[in-house]
Structures are given as C-alpha cells and as structure tokens.
KOLGU-4560 file (N, C-alpha, C; in nm, 3 decimals, padded with zeros to 5 digits):
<recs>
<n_xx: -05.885 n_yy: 03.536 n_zz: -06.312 ca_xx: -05.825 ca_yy: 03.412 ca_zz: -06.356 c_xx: -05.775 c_yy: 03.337 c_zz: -06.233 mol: A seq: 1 type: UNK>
<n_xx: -05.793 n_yy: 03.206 n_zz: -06.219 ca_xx: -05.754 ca_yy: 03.136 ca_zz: -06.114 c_xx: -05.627 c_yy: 03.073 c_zz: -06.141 mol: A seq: 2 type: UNK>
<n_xx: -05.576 n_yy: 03.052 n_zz: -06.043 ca_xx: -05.394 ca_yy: 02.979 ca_zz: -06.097 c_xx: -05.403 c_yy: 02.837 c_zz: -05.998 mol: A seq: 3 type: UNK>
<n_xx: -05.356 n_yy: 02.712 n_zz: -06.058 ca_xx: -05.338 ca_yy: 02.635 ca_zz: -06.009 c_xx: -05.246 c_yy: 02.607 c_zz: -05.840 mol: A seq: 4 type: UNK>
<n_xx: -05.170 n_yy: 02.687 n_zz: -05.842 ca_xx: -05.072 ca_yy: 02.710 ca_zz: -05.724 c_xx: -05.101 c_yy: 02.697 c_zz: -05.632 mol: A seq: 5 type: UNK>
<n_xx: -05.058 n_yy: 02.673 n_zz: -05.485 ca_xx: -05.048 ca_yy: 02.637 ca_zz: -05.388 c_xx: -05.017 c_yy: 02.825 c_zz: -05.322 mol: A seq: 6 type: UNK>
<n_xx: -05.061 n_yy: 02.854 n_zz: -05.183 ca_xx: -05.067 ca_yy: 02.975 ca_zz: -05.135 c_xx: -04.933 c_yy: 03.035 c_zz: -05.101 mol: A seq: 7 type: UNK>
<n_xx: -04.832 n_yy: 02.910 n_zz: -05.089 ca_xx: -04.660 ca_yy: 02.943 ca_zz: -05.080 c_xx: -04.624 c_yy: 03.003 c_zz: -05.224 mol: A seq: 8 type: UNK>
<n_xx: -04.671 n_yy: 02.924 n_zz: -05.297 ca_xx: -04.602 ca_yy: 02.913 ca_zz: -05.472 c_xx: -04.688 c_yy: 03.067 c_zz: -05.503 mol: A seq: 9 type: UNK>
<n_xx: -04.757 n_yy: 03.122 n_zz: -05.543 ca_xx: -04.849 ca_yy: 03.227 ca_zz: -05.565 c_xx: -04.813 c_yy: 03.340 c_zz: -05.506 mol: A seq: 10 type: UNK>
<n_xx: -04.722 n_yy: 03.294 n_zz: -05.346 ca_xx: -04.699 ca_yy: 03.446 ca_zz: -05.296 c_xx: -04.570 c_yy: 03.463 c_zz: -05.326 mol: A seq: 11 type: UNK>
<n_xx: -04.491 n_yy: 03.356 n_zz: -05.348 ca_xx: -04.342 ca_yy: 03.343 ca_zz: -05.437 c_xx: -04.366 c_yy: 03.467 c_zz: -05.570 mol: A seq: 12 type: UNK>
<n_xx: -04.481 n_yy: 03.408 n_zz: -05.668 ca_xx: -04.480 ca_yy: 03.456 ca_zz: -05.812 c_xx: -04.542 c_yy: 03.604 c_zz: -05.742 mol: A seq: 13 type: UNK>
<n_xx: -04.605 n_yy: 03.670 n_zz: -05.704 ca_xx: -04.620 ca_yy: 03.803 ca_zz: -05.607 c_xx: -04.506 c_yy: 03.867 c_zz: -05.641 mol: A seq: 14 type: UNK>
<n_xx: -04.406 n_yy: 03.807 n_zz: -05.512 ca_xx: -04.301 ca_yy: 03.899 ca_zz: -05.471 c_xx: -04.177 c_yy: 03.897 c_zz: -05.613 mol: A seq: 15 type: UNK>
<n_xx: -04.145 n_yy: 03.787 n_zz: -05.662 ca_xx: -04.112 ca_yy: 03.784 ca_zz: -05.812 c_xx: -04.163 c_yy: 03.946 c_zz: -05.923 mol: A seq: 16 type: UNK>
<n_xx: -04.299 n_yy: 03.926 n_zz: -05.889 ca_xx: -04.358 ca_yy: 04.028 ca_zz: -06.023 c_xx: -04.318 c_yy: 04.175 c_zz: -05.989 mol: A seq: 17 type: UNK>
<n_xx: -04.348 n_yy: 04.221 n_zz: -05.857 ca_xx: -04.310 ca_yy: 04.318 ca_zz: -05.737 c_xx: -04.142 c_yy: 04.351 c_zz: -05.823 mol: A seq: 18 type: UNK>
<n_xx: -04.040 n_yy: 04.220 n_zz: -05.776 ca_xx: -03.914 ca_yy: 04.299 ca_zz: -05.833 c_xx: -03.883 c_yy: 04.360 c_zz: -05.974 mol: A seq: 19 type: UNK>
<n_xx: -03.979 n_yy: 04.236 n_zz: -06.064 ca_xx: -03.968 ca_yy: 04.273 ca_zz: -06.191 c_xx: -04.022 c_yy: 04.401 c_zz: -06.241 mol: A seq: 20 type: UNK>
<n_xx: -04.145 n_yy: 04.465 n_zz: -06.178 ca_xx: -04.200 ca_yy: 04.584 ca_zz: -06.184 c_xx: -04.130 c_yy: 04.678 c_zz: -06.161 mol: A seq: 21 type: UNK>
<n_xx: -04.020 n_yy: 04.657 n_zz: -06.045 ca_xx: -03.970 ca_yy: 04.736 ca_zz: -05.974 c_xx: -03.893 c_yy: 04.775 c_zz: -06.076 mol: A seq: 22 type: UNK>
<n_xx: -03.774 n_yy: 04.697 n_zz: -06.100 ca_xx: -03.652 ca_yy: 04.680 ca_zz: -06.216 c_xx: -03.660 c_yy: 04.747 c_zz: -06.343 mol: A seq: 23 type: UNK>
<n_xx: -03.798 n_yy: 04.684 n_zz: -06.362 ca_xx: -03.869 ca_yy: 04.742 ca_zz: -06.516 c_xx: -03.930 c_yy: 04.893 c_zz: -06.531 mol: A seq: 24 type: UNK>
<n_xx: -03.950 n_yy: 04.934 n_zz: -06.410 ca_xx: -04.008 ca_yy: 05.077 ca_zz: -06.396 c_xx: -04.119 c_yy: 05.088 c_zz: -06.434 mol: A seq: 25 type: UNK>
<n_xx: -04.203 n_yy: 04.932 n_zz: -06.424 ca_xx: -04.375 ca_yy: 04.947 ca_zz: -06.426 c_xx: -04.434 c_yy: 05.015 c_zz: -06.358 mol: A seq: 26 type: UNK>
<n_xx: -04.587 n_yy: 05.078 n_zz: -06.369 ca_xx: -04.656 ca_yy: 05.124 ca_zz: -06.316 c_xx: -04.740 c_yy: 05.031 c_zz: -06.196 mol: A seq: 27 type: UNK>
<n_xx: -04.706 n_yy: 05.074 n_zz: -06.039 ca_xx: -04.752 ca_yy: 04.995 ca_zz: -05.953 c_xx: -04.924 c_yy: 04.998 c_zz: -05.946 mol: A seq: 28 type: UNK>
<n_xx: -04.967 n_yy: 04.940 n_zz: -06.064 ca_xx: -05.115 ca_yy: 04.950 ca_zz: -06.039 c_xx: -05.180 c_yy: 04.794 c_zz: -06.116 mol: A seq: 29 type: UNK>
<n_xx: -05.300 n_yy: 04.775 n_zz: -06.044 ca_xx: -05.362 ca_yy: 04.657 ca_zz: -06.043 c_xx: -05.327 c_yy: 04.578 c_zz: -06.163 mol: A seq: 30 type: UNK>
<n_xx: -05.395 n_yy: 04.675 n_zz: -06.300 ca_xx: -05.344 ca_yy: 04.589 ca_zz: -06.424 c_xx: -05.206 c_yy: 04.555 c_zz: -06.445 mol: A seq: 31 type: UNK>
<n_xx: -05.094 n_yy: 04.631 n_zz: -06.394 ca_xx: -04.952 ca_yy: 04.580 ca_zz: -06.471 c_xx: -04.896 c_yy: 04.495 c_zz: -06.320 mol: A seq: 32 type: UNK>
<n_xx: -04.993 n_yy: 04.494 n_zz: -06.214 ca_xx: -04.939 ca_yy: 04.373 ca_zz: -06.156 c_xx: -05.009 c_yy: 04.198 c_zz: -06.172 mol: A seq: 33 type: UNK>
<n_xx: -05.123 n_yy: 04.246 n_zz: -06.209 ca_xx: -05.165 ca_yy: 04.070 ca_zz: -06.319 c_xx: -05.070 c_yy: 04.044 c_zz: -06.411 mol: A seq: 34 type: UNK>
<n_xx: -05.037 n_yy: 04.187 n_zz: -06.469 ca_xx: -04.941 ca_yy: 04.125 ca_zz: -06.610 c_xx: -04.859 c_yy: 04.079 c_zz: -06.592 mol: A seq: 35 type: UNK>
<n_xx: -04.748 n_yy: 04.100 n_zz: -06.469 ca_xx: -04.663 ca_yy: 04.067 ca_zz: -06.438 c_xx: -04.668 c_yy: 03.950 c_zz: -06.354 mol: A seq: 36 type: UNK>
<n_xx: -04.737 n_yy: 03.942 n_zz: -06.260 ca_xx: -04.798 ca_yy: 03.779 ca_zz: -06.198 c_xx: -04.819 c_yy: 03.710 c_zz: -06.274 mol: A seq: 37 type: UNK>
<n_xx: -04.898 n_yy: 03.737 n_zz: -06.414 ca_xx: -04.899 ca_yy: 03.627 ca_zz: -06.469 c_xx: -04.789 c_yy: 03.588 c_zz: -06.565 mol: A seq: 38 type: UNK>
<n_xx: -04.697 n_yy: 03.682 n_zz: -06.634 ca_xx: -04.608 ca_yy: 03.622 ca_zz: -06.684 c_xx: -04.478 c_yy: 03.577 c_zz: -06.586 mol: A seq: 39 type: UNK>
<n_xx: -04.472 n_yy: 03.598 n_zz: -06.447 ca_xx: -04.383 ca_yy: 03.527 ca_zz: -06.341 c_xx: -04.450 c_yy: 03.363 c_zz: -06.359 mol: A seq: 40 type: UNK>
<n_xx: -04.598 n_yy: 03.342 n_zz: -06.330 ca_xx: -04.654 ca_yy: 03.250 ca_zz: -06.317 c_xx: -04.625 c_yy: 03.124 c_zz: -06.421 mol: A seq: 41 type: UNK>
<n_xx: -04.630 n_yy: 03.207 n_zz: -06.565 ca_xx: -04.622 ca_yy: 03.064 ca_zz: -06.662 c_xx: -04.726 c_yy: 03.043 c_zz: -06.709 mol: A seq: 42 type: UNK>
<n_xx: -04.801 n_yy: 03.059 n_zz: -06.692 ca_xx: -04.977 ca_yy: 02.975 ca_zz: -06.691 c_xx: -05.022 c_yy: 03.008 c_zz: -06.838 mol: A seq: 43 type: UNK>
<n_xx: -04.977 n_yy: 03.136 n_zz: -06.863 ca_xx: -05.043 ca_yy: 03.196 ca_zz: -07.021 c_xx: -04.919 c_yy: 03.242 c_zz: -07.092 mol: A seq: 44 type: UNK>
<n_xx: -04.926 n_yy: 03.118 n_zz: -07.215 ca_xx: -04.782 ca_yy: 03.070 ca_zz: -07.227 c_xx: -04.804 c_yy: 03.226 c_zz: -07.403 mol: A seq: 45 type: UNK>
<n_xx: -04.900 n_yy: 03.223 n_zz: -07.433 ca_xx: -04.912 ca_yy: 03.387 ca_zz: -07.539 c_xx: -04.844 c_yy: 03.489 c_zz: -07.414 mol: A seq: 46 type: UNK>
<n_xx: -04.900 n_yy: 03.524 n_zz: -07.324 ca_xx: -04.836 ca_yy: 03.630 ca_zz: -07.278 c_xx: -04.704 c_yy: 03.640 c_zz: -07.253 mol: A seq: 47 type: UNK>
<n_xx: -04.668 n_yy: 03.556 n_zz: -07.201 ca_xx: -04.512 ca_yy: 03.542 ca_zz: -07.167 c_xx: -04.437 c_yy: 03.521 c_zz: -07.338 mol: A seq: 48 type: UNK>
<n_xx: -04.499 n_yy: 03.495 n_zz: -07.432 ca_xx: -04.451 ca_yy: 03.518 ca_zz: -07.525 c_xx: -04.400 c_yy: 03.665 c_zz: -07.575 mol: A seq: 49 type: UNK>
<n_xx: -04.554 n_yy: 03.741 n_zz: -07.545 ca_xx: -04.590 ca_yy: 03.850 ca_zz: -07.595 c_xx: -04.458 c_yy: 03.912 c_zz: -07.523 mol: A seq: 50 type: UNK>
<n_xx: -04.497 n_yy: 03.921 n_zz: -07.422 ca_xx: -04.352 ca_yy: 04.029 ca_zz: -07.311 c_xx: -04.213 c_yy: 03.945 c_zz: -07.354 mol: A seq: 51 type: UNK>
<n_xx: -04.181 n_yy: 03.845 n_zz: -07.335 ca_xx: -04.040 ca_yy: 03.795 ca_zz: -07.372 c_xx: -04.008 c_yy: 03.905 c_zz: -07.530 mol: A seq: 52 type: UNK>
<n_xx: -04.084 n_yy: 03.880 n_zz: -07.662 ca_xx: -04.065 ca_yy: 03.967 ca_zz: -07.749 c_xx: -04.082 c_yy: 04.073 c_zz: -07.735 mol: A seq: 53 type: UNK>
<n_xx: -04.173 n_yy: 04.123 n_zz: -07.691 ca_xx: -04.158 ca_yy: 04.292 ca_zz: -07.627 c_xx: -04.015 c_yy: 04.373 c_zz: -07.565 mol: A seq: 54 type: UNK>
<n_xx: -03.958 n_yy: 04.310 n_zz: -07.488 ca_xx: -03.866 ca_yy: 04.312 ca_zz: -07.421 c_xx: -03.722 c_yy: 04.316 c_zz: -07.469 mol: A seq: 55 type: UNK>
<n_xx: -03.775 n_yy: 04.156 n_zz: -07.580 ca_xx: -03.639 ca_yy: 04.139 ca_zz: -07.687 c_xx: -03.619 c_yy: 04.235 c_zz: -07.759 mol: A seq: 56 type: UNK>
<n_xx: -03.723 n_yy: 04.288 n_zz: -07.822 ca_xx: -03.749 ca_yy: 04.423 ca_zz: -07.913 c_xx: -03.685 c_yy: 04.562 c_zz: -07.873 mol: A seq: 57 type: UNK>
<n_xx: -03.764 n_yy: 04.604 n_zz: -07.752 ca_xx: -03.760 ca_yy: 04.702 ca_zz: -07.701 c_xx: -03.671 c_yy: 04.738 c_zz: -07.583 mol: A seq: 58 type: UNK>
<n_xx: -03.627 n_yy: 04.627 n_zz: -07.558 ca_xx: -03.499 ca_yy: 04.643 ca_zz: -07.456 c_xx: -03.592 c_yy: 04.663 c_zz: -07.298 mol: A seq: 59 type: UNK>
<n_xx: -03.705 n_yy: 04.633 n_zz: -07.276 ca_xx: -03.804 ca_yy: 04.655 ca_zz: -07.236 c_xx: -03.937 c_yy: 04.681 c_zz: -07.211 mol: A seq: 60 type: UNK>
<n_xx: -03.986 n_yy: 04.683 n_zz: -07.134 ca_xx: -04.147 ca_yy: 04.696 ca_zz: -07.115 c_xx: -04.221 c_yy: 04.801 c_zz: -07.103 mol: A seq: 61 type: UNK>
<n_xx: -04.235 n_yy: 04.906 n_zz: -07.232 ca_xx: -04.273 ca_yy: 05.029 ca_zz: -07.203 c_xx: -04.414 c_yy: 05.006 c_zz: -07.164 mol: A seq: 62 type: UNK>
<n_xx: -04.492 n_yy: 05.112 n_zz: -07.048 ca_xx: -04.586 ca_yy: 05.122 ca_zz: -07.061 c_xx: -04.707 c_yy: 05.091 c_zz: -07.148 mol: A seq: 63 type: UNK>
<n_xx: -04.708 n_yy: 05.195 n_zz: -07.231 ca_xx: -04.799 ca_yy: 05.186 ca_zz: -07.313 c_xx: -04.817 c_yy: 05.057 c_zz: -07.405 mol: A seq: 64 type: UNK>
<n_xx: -04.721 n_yy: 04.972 n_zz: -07.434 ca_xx: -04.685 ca_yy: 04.815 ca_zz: -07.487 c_xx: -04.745 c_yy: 04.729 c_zz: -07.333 mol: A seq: 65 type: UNK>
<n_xx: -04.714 n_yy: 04.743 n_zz: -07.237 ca_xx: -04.742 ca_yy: 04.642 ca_zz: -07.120 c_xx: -04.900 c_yy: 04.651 c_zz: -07.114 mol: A seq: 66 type: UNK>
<n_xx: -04.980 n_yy: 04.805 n_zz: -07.157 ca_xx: -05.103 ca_yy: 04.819 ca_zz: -07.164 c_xx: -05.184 c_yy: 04.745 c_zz: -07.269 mol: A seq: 67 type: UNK>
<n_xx: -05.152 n_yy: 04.692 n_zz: -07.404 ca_xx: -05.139 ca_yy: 04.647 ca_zz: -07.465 c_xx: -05.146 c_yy: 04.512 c_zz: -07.473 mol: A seq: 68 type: UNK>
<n_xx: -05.051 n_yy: 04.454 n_zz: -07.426 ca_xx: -05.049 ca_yy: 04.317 ca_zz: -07.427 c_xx: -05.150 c_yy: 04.252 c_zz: -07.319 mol: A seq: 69 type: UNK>
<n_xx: -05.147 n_yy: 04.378 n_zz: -07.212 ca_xx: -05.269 ca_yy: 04.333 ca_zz: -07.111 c_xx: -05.400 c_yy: 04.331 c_zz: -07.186 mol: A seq: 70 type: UNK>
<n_xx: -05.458 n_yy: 04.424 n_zz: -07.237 ca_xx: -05.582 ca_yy: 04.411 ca_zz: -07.336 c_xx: -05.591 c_yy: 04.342 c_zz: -07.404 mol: A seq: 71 type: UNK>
<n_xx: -05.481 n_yy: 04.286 n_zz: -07.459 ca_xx: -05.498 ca_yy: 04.104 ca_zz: -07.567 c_xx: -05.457 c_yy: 04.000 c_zz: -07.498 mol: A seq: 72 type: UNK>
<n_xx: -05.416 n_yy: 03.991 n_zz: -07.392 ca_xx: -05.426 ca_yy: 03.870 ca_zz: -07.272 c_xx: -05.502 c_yy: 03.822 c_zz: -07.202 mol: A seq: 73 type: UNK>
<n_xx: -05.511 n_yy: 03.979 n_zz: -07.089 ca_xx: -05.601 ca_yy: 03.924 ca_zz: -06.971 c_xx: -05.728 c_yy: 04.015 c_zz: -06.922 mol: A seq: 74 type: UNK>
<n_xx: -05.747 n_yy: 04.128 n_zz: -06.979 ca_xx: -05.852 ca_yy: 04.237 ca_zz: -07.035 c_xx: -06.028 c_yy: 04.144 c_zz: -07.028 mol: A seq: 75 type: UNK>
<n_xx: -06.106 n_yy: 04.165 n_zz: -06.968 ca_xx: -06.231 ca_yy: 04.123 ca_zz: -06.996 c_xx: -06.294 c_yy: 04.179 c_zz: -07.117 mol: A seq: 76 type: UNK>
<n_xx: -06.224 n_yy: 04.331 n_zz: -07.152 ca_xx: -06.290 ca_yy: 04.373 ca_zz: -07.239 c_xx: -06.269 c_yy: 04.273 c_zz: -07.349 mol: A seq: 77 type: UNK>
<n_xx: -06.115 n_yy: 04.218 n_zz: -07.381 ca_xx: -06.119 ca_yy: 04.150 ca_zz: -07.498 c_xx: -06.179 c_yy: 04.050 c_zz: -07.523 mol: A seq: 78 type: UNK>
<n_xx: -06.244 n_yy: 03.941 n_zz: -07.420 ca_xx: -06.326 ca_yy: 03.822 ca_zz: -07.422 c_xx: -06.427 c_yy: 03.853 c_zz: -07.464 mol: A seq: 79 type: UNK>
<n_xx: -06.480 n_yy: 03.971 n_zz: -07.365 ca_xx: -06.636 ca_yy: 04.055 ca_zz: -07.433 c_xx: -06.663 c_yy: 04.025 c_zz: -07.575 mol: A seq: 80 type: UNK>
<n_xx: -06.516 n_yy: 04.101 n_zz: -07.640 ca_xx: -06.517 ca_yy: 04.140 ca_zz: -07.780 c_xx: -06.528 c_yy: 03.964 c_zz: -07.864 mol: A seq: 81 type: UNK>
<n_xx: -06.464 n_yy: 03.918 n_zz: -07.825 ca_xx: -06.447 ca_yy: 03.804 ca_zz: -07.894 c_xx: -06.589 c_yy: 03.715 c_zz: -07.820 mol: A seq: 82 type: UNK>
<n_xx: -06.650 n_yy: 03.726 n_zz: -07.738 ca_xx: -06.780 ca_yy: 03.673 ca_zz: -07.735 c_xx: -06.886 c_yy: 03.764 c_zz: -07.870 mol: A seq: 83 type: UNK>
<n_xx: -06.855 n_yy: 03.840 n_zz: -07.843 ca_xx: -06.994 ca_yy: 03.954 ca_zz: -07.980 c_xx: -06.914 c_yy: 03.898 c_zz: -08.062 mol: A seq: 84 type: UNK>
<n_xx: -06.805 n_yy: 03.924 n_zz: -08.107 ca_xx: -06.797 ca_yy: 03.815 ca_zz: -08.219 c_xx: -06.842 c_yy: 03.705 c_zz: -08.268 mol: A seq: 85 type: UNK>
<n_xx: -06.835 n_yy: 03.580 n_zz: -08.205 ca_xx: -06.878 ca_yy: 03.450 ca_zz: -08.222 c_xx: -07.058 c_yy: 03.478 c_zz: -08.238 mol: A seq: 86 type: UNK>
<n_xx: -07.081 n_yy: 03.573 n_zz: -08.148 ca_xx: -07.224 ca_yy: 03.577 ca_zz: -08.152 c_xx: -07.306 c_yy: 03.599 c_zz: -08.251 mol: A seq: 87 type: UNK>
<n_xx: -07.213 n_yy: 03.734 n_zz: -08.337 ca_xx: -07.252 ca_yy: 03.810 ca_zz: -08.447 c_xx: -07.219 c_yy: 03.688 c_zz: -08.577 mol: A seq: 88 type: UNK>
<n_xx: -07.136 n_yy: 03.594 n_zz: -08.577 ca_xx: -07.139 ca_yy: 03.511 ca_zz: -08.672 c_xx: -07.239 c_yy: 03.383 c_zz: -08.612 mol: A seq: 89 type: UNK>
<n_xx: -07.275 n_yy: 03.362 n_zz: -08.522 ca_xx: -07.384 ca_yy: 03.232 ca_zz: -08.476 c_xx: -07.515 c_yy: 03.329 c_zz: -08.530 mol: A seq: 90 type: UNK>
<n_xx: -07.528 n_yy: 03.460 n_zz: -08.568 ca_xx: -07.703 ca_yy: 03.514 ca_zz: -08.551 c_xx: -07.684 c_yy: 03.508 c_zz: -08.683 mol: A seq: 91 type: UNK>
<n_xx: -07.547 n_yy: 03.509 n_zz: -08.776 ca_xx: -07.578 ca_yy: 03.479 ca_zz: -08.919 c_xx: -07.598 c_yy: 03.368 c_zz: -08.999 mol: A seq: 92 type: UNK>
<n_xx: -07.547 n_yy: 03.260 n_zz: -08.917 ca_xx: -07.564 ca_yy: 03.092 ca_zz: -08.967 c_xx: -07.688 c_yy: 03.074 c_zz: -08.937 mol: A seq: 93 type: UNK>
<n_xx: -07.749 n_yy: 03.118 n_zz: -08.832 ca_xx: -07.879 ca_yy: 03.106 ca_zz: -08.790 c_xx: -07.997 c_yy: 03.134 c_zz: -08.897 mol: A seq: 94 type: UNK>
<n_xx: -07.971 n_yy: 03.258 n_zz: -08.887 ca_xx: -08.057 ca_yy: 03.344 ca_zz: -09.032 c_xx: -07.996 c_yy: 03.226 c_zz: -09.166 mol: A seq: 95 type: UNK>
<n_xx: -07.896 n_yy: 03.220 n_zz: -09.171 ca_xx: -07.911 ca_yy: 03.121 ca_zz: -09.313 c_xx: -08.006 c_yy: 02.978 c_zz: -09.309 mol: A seq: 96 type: UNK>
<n_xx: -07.984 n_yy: 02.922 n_zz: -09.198 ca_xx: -08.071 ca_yy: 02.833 ca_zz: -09.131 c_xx: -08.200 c_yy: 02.858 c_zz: -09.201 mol: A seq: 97 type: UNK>
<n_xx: -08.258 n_yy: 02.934 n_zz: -09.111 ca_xx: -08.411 ca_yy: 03.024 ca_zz: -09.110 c_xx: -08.411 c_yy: 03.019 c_zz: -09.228 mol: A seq: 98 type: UNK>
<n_xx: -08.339 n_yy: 03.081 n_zz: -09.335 ca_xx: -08.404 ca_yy: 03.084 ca_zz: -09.501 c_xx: -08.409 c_yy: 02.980 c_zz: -09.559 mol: A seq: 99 type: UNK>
<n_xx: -08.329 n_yy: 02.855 n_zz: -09.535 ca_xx: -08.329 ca_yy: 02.754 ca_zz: -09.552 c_xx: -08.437 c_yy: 02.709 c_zz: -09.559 mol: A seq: 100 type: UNK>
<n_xx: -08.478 n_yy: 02.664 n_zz: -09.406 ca_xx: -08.618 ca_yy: 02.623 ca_zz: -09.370 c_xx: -08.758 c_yy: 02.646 c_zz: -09.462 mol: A seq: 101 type: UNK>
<n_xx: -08.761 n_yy: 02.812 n_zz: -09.409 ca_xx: -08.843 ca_yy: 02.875 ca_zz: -09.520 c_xx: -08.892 c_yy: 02.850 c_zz: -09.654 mol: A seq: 102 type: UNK>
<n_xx: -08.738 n_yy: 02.848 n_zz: -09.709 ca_xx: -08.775 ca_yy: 02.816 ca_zz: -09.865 c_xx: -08.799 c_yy: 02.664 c_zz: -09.891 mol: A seq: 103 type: UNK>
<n_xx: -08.797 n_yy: 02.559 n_zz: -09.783 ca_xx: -08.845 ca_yy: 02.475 ca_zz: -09.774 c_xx: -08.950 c_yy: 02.400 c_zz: -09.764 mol: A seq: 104 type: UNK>
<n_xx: -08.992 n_yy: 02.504 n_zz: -09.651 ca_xx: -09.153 ca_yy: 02.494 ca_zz: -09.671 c_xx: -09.219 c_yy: 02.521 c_zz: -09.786 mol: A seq: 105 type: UNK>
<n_xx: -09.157 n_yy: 02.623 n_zz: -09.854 ca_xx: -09.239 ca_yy: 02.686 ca_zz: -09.952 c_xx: -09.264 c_yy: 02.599 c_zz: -10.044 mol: A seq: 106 type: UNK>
<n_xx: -09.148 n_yy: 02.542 n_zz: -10.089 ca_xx: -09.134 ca_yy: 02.431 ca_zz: -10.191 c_xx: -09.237 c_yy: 02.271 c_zz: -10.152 mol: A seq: 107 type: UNK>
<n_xx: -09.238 n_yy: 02.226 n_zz: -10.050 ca_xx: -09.288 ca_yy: 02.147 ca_zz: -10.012 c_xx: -09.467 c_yy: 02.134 c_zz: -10.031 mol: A seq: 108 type: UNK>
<n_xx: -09.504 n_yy: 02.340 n_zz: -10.000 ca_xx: -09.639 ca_yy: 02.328 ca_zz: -10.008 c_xx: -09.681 c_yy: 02.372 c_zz: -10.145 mol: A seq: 109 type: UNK>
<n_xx: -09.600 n_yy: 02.414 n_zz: -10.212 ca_xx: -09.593 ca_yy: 02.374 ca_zz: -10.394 c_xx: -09.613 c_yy: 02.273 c_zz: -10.390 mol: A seq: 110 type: UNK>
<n_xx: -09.527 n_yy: 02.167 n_zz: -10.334 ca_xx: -09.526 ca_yy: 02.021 ca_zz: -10.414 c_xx: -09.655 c_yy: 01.944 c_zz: -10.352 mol: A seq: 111 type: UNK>
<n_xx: -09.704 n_yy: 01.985 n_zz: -10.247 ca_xx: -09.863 ca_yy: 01.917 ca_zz: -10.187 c_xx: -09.980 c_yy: 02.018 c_zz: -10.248 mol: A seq: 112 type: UNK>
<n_xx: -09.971 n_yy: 02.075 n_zz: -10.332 ca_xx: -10.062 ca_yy: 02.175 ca_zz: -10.391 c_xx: -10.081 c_yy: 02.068 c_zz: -10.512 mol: A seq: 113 type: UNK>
<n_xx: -09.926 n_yy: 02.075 n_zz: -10.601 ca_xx: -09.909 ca_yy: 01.952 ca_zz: -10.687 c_xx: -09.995 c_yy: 01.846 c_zz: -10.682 mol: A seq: 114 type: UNK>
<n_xx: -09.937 n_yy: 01.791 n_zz: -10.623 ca_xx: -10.011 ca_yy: 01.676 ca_zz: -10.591 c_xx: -10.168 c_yy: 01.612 c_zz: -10.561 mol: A seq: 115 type: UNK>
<n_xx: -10.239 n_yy: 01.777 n_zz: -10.490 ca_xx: -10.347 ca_yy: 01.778 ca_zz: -10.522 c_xx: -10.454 c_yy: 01.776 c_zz: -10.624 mol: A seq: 116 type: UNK>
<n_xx: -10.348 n_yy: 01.867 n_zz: -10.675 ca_xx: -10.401 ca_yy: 01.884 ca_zz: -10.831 c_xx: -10.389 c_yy: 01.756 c_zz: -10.910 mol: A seq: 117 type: UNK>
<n_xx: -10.329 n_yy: 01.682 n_zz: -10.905 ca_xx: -10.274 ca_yy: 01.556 ca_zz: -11.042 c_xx: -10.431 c_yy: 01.459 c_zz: -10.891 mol: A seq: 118 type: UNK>
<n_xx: -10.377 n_yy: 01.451 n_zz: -10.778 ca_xx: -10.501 ca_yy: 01.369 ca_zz: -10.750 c_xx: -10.641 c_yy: 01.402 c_zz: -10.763 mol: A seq: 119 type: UNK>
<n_xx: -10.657 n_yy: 01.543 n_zz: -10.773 ca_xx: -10.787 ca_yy: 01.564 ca_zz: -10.831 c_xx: -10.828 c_yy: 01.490 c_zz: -10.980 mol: A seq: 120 type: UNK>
<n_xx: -10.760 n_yy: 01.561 n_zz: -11.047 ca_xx: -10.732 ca_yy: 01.513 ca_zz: -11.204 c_xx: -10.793 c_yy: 01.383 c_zz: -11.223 mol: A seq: 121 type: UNK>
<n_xx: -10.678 n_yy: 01.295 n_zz: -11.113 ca_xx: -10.702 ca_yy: 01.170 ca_zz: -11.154 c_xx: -10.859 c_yy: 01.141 c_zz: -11.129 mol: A seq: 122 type: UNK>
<n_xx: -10.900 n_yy: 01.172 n_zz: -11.000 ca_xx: -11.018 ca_yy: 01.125 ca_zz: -10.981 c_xx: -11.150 c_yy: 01.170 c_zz: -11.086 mol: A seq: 123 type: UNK>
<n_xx: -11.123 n_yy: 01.303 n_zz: -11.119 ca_xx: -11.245 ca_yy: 01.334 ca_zz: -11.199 c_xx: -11.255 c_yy: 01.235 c_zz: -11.328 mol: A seq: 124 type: UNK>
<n_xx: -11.116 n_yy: 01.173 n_zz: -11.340 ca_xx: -11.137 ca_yy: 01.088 ca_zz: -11.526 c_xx: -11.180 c_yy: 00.937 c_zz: -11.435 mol: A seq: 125 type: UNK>
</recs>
C-alpha cells in the first residue's frame, strides 16, 4: 500500500508505531508493524476503527485480534478472496447471459421456420 506522505511525515508514523508496539507488547514482526503504521498513519479509516474498538473492548491489542484485523484490512489474502468472489458471481451473470442468448436464438429460428412455412403456403395457393 502506498501512503501519500512526505519521507519526514512516514518516518514520524514509523517511529510512532515502534512506541505503540512497544507499549502494547506487539509482536516486532513485519505484519503487526503495517498494522500499526497504518493505524498511526490514518489512511484506512476501517482499521483504525477496527483497533480503536479492539482496544476499547479489550483494554488492548491482543495478538491473535491484531492478527485478525490485519487479515480483514491489509492481508492480500483477503483481496484475493474478495476478487474470486466478484469473479464467481460475474461467471454466473454471464452464464445467465449465455442462456438468454441461446434461448433466443432458438426462438427466433422457430419463428423464421414459421414464417417459411406460412410463405410457402402462401405461394403454393
């Protein structure tokens, strides 16, 4: 994720997340320092939700909750998921599409079959 910030402002929200980790007794590792950069940052105004109530709740940021909110925030896996999603409902509008069509044609070359027939008709009288 890219942050609008300036290279002063960014290493500010850094050393910010650093104390809060510290304080909080986070785990010093890659994921719970995005989580924490980004809710120093502001930028992802759900997450900072998510942890503000977490916190309110729990009197803190347990682990296994900070793991958590990272997987419904800032997690690639969860975009993944929510891309196969959208996907798995676009391959079904699609297919309704497709039968659409189909039974369109079908009907259509009924109705030019029709039509052959009544113009035959006509011509033989």
């Amino acid at each position: 994720m890219s942050y609008p910030d300036d290279v002063e402002q960014s290493q500010a929200y850094g050393r910010k997340a650093m104390r809060l980790m510290e304080a909080r007794k986070s785990p010093a590792s890659p994921k719970h320092y995005e989580l924490w950069f980004s809710y120093v940052a502001g930028h992802n105004r759900a997450l900072v939700s998510a942890v503000n109530e977490a916190i309110k709740v729990n009197g803190g940021l347990p682990t296994e909750l900070a793991d958590k909110i990272y997987q419904e925030h800032l997690s690639s896996d969860h975009i993944t998921e929510q891309v196969d999603h959208v996907g798995t409902q676009m391959s079904g509008e699609i297919d309704q599409v497709l039968a659409m069509i189909t039974a369109t044609m079908g009907r259509t070359s009924e109705y030019s079959d029709s039509l052959a027939d009544v113009s035959s008709d006509l011509n033989d009288d």
